[in-house]
mmCIF file as gemmi writes it, N, C-alpha and C atoms, coordinates in Angstrom:
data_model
loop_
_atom_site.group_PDB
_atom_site.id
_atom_site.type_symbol
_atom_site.label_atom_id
_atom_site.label_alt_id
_atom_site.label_comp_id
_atom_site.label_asym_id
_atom_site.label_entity_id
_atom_site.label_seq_id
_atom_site.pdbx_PDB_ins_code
_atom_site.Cartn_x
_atom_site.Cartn_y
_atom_site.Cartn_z
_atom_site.occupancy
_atom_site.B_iso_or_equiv
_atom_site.pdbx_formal_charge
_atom_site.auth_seq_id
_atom_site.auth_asym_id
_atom_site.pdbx_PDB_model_num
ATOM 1 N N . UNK Axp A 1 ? 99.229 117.622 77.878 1 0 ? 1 A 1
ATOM 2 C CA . UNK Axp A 1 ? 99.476 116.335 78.508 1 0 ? 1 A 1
ATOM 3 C C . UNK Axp A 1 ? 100.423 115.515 77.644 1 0 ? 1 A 1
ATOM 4 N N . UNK Axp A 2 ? 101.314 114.947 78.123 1 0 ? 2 A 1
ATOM 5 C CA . UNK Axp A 2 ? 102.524 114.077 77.643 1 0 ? 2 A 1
ATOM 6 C C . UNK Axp A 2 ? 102.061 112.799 76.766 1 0 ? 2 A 1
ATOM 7 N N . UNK Axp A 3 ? 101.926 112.386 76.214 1 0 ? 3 A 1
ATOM 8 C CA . UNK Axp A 3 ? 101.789 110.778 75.315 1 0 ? 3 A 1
ATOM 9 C C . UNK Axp A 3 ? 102.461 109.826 75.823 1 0 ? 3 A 1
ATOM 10 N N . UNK Axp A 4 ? 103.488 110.423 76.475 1 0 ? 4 A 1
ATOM 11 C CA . UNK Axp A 4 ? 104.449 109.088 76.656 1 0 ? 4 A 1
ATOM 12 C C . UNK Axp A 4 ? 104.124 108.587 77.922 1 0 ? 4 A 1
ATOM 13 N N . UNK Axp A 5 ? 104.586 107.536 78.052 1 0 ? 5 A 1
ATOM 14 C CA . UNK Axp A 5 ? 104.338 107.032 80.025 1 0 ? 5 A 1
ATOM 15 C C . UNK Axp A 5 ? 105.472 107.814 80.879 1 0 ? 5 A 1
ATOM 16 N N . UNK Axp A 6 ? 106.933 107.533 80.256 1 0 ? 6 A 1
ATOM 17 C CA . UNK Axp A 6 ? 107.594 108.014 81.058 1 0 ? 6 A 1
ATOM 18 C C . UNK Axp A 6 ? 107.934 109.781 81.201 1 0 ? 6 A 1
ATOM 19 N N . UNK Axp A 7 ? 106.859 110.477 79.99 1 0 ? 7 A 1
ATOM 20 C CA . UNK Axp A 7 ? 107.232 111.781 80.402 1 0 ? 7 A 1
ATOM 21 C C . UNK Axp A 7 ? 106.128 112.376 81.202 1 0 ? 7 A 1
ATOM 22 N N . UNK Axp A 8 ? 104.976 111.572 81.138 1 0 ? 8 A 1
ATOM 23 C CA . UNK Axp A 8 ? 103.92 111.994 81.96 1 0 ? 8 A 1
ATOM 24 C C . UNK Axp A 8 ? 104.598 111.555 83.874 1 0 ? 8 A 1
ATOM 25 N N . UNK Axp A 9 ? 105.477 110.481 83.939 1 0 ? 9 A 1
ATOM 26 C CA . UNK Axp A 9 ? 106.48 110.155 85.165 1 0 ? 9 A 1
ATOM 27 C C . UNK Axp A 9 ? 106.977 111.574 85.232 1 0 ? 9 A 1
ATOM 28 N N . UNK Axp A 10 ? 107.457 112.236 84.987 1 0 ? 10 A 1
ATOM 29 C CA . UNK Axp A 10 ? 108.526 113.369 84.95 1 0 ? 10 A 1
ATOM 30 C C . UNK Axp A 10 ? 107.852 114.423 85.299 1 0 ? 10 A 1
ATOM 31 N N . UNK Axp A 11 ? 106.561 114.422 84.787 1 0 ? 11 A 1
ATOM 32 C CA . UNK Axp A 11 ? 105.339 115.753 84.707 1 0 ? 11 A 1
ATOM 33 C C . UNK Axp A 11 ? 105.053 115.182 86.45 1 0 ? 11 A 1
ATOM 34 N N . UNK Axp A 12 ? 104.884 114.588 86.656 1 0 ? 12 A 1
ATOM 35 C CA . UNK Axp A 12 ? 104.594 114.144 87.845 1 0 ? 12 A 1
ATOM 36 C C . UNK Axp A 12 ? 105.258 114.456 89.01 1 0 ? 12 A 1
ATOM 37 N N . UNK Axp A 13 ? 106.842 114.19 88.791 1 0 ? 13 A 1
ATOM 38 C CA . UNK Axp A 13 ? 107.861 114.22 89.614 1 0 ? 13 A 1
ATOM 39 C C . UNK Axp A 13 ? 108.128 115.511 89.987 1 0 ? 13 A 1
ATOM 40 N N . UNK Axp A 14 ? 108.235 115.748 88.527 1 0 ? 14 A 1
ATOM 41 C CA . UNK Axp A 14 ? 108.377 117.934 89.11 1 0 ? 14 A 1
ATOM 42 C C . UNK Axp A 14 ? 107.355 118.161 89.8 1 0 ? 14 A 1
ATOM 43 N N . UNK Axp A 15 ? 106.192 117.656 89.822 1 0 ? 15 A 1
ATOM 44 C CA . UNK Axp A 15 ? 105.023 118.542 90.386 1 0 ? 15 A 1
ATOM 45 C C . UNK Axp A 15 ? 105.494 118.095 91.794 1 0 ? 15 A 1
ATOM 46 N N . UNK Axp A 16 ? 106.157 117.28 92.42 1 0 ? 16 A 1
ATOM 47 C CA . UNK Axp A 16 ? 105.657 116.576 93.706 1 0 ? 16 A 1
ATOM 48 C C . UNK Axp A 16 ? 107.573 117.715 94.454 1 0 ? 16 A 1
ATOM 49 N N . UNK Axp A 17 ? 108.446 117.657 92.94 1 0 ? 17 A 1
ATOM 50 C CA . UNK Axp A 17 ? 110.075 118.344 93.689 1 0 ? 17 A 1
ATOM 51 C C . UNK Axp A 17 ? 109.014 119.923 94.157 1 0 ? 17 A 1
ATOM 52 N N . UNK Axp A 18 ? 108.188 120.816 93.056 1 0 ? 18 A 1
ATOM 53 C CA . UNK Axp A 18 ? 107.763 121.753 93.051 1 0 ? 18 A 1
ATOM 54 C C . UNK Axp A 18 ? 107.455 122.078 94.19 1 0 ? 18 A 1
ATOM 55 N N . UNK Axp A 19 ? 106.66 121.333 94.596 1 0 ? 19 A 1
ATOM 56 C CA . UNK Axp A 19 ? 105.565 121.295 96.446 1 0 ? 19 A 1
ATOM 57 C C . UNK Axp A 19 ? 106.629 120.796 96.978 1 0 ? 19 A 1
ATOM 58 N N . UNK Axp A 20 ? 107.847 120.309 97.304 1 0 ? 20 A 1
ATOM 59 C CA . UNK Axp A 20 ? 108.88 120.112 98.087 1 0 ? 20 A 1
ATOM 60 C C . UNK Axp A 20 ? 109.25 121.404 98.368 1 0 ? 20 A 1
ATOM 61 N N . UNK Axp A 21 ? 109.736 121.852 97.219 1 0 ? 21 A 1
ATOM 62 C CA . UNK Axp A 21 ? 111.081 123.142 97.157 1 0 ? 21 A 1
ATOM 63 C C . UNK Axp A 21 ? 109.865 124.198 97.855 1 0 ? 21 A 1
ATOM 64 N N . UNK Axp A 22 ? 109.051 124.399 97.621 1 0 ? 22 A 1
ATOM 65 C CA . UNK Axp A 22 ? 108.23 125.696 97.918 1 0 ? 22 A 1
ATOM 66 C C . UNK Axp A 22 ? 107.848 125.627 99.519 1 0 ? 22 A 1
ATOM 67 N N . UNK Axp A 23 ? 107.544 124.168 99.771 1 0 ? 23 A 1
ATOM 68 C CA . UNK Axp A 23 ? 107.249 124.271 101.644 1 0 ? 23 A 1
ATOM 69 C C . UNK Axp A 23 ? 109.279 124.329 101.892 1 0 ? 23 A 1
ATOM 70 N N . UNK Axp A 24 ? 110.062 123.796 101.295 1 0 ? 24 A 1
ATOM 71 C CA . UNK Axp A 24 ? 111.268 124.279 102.332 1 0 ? 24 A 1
ATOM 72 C C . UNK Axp A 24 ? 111.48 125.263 102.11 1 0 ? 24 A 1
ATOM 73 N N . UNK Axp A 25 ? 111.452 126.29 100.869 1 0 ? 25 A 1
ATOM 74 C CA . UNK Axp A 25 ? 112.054 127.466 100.902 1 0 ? 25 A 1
ATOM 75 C C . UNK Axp A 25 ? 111.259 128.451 101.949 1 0 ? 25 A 1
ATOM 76 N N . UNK Axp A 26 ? 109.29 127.809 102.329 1 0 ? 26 A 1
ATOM 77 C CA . UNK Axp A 26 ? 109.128 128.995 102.688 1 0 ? 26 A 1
ATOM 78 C C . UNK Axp A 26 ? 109.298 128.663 104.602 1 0 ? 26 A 1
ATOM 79 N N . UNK Axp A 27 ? 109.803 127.262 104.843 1 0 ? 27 A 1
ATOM 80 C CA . UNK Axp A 27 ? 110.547 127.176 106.088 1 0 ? 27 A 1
ATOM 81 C C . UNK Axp A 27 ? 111.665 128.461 106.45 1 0 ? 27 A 1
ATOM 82 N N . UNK Axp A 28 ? 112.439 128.188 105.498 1 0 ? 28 A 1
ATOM 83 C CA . UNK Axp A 28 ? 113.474 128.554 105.411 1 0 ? 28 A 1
ATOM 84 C C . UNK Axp A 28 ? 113.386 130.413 105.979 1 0 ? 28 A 1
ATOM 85 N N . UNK Axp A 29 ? 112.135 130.77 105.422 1 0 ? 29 A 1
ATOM 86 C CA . UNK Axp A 29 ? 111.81 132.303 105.582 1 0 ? 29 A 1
ATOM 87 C C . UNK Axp A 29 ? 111.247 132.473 106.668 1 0 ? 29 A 1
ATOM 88 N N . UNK Axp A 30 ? 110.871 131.613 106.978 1 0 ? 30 A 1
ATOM 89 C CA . UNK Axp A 30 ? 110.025 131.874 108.624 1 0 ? 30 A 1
ATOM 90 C C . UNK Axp A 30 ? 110.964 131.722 109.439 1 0 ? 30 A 1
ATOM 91 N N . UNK Axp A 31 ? 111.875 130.513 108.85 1 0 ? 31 A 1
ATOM 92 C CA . UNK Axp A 31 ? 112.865 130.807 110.632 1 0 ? 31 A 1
ATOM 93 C C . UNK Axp A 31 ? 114.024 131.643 110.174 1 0 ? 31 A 1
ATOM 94 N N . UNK Axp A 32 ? 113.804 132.324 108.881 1 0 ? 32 A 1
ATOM 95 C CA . UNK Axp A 32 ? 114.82 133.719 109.404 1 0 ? 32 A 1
ATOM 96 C C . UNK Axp A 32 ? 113.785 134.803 109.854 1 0 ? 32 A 1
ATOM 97 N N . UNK Axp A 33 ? 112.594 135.04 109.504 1 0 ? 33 A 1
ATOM 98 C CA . UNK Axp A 33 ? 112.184 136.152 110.266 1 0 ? 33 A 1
ATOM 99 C C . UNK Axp A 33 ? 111.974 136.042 111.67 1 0 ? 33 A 1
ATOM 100 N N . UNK Axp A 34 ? 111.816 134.52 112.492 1 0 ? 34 A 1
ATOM 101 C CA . UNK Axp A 34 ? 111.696 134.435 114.015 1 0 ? 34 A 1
ATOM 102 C C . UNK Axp A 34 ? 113.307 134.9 114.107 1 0 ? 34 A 1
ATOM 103 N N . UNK Axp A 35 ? 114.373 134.517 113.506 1 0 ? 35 A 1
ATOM 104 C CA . UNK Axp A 35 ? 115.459 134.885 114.214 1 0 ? 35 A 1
ATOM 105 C C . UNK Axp A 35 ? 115.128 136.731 114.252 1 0 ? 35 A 1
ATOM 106 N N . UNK Axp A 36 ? 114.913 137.283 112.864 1 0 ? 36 A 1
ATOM 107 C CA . UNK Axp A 36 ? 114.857 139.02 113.283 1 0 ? 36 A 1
ATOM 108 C C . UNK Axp A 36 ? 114.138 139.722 113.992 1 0 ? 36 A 1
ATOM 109 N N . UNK Axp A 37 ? 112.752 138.268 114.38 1 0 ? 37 A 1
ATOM 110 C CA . UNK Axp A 37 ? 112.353 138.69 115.398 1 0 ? 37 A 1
ATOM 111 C C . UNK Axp A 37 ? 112.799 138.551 117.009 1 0 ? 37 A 1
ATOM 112 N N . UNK Axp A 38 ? 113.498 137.78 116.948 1 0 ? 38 A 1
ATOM 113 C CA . UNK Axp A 38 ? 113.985 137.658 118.327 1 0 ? 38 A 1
ATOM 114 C C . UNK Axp A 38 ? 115.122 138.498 118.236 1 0 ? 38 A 1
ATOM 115 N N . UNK Axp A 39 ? 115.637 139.007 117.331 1 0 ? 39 A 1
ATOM 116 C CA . UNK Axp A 39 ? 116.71 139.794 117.732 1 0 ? 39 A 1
ATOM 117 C C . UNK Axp A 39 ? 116.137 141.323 118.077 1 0 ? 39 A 1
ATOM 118 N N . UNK Axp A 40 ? 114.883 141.597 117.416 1 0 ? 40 A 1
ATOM 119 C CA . UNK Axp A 40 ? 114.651 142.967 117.741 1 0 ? 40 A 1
ATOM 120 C C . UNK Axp A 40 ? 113.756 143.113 118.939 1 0 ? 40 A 1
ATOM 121 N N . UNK Axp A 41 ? 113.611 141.751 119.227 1 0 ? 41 A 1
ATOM 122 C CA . UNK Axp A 41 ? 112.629 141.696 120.896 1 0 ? 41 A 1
ATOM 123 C C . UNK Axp A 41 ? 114.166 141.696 122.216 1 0 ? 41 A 1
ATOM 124 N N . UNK Axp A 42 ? 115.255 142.187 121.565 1 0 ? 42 A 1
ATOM 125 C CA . UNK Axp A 42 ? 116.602 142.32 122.319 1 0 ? 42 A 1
ATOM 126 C C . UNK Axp A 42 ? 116.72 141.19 122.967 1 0 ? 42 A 1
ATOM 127 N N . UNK Axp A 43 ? 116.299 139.947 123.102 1 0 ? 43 A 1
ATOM 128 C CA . UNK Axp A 43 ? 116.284 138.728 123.96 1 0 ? 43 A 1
ATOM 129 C C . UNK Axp A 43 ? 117.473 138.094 123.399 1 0 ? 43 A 1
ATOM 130 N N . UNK Axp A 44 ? 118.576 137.966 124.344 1 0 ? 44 A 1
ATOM 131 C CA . UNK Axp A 44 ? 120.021 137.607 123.897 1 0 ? 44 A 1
ATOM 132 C C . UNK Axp A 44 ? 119.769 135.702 123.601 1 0 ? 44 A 1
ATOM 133 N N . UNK Axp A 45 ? 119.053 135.491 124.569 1 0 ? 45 A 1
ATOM 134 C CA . UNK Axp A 45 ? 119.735 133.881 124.74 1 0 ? 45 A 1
ATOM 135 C C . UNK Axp A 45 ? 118.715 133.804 123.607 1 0 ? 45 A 1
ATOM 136 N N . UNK Axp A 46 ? 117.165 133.741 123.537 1 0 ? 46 A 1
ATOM 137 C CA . UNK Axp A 46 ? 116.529 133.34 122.127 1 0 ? 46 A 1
ATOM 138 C C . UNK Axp A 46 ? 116.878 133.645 120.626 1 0 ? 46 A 1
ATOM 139 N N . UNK Axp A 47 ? 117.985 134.562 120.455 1 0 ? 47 A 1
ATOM 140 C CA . UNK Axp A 47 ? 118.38 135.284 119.496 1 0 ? 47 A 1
ATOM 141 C C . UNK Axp A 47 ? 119.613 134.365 119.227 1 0 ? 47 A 1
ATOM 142 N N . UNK Axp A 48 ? 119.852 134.016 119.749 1 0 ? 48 A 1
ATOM 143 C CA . UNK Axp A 48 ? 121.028 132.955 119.981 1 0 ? 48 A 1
ATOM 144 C C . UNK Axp A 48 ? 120.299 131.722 119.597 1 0 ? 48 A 1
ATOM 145 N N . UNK Axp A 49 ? 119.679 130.636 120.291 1 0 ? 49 A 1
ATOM 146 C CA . UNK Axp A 49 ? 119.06 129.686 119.58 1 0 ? 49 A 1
ATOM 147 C C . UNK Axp A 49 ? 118.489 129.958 118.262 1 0 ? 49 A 1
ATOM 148 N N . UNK Axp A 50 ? 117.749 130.32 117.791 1 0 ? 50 A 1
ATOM 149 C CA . UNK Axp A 50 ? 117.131 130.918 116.472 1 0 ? 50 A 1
ATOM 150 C C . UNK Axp A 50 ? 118.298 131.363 115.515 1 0 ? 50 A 1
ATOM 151 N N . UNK Axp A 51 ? 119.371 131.988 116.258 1 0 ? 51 A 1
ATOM 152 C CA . UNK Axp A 51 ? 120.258 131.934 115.301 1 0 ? 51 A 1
ATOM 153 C C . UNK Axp A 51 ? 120.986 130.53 114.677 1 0 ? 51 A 1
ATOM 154 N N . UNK Axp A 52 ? 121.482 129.671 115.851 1 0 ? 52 A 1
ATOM 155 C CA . UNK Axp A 52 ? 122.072 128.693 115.175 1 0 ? 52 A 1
ATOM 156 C C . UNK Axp A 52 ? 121.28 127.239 114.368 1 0 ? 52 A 1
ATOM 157 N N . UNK Axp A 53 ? 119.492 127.905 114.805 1 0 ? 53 A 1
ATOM 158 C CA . UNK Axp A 53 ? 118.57 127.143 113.872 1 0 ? 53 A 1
ATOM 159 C C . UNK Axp A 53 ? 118.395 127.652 112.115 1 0 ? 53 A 1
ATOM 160 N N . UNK Axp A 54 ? 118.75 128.984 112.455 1 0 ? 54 A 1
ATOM 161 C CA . UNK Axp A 54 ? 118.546 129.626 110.713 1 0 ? 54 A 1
ATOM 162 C C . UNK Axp A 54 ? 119.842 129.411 110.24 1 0 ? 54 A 1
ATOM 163 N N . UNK Axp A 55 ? 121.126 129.133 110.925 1 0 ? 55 A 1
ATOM 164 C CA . UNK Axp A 55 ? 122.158 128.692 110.149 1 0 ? 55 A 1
ATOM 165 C C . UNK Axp A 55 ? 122.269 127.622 109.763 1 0 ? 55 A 1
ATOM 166 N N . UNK Axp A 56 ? 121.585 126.411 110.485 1 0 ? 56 A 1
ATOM 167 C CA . UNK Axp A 56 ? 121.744 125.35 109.941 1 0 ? 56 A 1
ATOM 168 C C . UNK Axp A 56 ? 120.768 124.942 109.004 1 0 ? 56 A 1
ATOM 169 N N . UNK Axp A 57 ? 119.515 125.506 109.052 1 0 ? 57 A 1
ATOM 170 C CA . UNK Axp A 57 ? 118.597 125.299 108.249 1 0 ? 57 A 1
ATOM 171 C C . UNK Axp A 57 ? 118.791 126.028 106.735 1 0 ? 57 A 1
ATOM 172 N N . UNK Axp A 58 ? 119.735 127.382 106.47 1 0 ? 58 A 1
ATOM 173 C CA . UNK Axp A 58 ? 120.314 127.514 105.395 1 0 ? 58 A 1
ATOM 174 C C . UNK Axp A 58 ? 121.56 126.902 105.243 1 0 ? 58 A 1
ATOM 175 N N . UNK Axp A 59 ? 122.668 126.213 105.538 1 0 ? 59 A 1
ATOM 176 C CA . UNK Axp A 59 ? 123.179 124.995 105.277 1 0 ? 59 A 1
ATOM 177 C C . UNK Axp A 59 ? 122.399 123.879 104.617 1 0 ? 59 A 1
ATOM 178 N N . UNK Axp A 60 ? 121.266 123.408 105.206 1 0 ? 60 A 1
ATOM 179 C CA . UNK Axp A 60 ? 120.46 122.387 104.731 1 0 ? 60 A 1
ATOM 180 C C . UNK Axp A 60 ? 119.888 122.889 102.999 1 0 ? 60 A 1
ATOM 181 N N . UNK Axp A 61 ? 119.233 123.843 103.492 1 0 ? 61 A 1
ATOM 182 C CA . UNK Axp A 61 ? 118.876 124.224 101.936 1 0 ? 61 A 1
ATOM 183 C C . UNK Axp A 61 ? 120.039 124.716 100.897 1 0 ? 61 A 1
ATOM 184 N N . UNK Axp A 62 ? 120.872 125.106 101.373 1 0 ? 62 A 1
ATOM 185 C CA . UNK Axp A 62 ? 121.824 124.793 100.372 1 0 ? 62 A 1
ATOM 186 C C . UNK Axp A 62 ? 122.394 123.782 99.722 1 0 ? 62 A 1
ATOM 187 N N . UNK Axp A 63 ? 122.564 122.431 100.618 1 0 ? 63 A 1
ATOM 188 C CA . UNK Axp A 63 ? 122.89 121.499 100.391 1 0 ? 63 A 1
ATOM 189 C C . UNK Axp A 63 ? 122.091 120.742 99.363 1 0 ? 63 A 1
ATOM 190 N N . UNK Axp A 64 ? 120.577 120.688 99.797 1 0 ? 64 A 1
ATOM 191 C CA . UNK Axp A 64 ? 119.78 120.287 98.261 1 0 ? 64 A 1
ATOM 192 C C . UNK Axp A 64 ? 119.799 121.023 97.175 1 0 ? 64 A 1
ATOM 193 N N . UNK Axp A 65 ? 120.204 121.712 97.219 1 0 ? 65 A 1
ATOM 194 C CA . UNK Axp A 65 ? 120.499 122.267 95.776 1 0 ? 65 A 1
ATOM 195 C C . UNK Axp A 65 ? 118.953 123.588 96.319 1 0 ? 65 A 1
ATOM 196 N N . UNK Axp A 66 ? 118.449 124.139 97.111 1 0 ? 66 A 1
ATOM 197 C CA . UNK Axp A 66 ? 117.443 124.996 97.244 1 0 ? 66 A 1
ATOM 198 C C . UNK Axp A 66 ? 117.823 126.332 97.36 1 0 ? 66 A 1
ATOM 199 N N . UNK Axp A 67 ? 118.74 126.473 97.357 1 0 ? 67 A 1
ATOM 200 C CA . UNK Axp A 67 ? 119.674 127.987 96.581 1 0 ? 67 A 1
ATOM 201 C C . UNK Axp A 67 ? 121.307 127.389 96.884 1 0 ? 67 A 1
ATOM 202 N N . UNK Axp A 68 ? 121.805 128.336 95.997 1 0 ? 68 A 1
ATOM 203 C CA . UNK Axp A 68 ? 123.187 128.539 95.814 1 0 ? 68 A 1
ATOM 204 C C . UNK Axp A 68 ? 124.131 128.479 96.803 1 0 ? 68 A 1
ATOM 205 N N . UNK Axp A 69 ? 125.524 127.715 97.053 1 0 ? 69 A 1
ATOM 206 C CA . UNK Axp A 69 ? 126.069 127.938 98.165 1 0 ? 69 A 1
ATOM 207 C C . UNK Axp A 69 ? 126.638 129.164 98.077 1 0 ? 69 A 1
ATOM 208 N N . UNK Axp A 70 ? 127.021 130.467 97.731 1 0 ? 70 A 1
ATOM 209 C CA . UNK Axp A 70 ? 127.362 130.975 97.921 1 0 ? 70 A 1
ATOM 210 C C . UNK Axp A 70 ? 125.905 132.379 97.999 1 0 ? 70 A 1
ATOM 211 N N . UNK Axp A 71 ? 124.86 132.322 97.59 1 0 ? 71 A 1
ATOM 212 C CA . UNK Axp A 71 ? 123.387 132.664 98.644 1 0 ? 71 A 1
ATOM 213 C C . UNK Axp A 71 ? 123.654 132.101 100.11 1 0 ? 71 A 1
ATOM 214 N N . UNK Axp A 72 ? 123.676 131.164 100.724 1 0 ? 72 A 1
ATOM 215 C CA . UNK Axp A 72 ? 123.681 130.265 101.334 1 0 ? 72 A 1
ATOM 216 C C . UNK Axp A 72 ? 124.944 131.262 102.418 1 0 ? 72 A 1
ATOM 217 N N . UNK Axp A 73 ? 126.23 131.336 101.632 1 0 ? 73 A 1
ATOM 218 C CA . UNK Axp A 73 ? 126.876 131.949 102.459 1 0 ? 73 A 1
ATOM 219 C C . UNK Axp A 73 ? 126.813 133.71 102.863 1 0 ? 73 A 1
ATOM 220 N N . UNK Axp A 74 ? 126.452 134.057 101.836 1 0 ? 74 A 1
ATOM 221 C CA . UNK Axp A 74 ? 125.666 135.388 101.916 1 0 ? 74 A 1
ATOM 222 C C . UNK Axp A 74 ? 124.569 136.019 103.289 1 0 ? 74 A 1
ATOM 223 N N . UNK Axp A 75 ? 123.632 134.756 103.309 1 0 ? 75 A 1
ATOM 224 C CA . UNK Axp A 75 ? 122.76 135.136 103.974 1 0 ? 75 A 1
ATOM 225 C C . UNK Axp A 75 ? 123.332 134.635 105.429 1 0 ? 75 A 1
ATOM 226 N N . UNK Axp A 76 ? 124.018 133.347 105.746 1 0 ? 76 A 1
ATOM 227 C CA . UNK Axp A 76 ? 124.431 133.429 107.19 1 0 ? 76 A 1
ATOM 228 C C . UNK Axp A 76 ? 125.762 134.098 107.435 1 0 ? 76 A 1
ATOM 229 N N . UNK Axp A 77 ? 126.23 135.025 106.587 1 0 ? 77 A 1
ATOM 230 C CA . UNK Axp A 77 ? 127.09 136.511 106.821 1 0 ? 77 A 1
ATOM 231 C C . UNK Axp A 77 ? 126.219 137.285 107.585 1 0 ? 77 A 1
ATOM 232 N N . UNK Axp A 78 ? 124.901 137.736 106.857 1 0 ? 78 A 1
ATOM 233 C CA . UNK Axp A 78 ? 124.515 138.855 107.047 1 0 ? 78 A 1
ATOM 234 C C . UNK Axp A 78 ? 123.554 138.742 108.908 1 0 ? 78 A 1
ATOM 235 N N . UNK Axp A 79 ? 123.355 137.225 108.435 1 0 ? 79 A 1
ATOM 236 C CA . UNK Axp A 79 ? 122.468 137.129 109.703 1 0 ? 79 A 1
ATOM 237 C C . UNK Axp A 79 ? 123.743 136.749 111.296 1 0 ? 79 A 1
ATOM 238 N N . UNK Axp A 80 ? 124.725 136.597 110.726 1 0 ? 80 A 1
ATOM 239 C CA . UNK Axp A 80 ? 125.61 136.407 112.076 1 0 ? 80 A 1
ATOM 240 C C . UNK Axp A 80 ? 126.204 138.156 112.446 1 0 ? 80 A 1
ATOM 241 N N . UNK Axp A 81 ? 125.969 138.627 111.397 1 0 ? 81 A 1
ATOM 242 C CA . UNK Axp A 81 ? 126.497 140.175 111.823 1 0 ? 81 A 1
ATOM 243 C C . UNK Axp A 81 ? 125.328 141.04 112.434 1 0 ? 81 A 1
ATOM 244 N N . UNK Axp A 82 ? 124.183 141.057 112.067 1 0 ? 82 A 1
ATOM 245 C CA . UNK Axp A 82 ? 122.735 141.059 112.459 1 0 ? 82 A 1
ATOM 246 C C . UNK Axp A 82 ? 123.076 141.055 114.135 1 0 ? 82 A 1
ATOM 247 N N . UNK Axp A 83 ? 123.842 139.505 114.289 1 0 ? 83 A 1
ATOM 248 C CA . UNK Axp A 83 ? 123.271 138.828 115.6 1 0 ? 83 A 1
ATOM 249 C C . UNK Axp A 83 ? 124.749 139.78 116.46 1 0 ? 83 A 1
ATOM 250 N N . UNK Axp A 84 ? 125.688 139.878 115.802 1 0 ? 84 A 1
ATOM 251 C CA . UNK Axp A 84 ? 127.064 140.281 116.512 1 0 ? 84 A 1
ATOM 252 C C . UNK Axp A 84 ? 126.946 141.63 116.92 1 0 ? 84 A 1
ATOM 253 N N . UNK Axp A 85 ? 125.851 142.804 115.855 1 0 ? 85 A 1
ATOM 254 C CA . UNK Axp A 85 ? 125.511 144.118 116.759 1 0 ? 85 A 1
ATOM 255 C C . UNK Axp A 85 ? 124.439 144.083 117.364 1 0 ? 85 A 1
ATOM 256 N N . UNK Axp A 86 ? 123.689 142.934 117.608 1 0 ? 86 A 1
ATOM 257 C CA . UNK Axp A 86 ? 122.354 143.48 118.402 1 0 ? 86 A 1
ATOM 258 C C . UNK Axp A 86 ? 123.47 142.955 119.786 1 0 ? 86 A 1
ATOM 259 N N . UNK Axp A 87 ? 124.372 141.818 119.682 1 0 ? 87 A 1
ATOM 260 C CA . UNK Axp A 87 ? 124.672 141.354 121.582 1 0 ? 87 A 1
ATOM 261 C C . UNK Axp A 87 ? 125.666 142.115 121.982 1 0 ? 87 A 1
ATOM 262 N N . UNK Axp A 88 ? 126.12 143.174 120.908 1 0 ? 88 A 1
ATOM 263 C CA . UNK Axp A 88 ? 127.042 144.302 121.684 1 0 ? 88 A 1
ATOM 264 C C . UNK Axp A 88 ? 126.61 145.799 122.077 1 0 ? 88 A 1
């Protein structure tokens, strides 16, 4: 435990970014697996919404700093190519 006031503030703060970052990152995983799931349930138009929800929702987490932009661009590569051979 900290002595100080303001580092026990800090001990605090991380704990509260900690429980932030961990419910968005594990958003973040659920609505990419509904998108792989809707893509392997072959359903064009839901595969389509879900897609442009997991792109923007990894935009978002990139933007806070909740991974890397170039993770960030990685993963909506892989998931728009995902989406480009299941609708052909």
């Amino acid at each position: 435990m900290p002595n100080i006031k303001s580092a026990s503030k800090r001990v605090e703060i991380a704990r509260q970014r900690t429980l932030r970052n961990v419910a968005l990152k594990s958003n973040l995983k659920t609505v990419i697996k509904r998108f792989v799931e809707a893509v392997e349930s072959k359903d064009l138009e839901k595969s389509k919404t879900t897609l442009l929800r997991a792109l923007r929702t990894v935009d978002k987490a990139a933007s806070k700093g909740l991974i890397h932009k170039n993770t960030a661009a990685r993963k909506k590569s892989r998931l728009q190519k995902l989406f480009n051979t299941s609708a052909s």
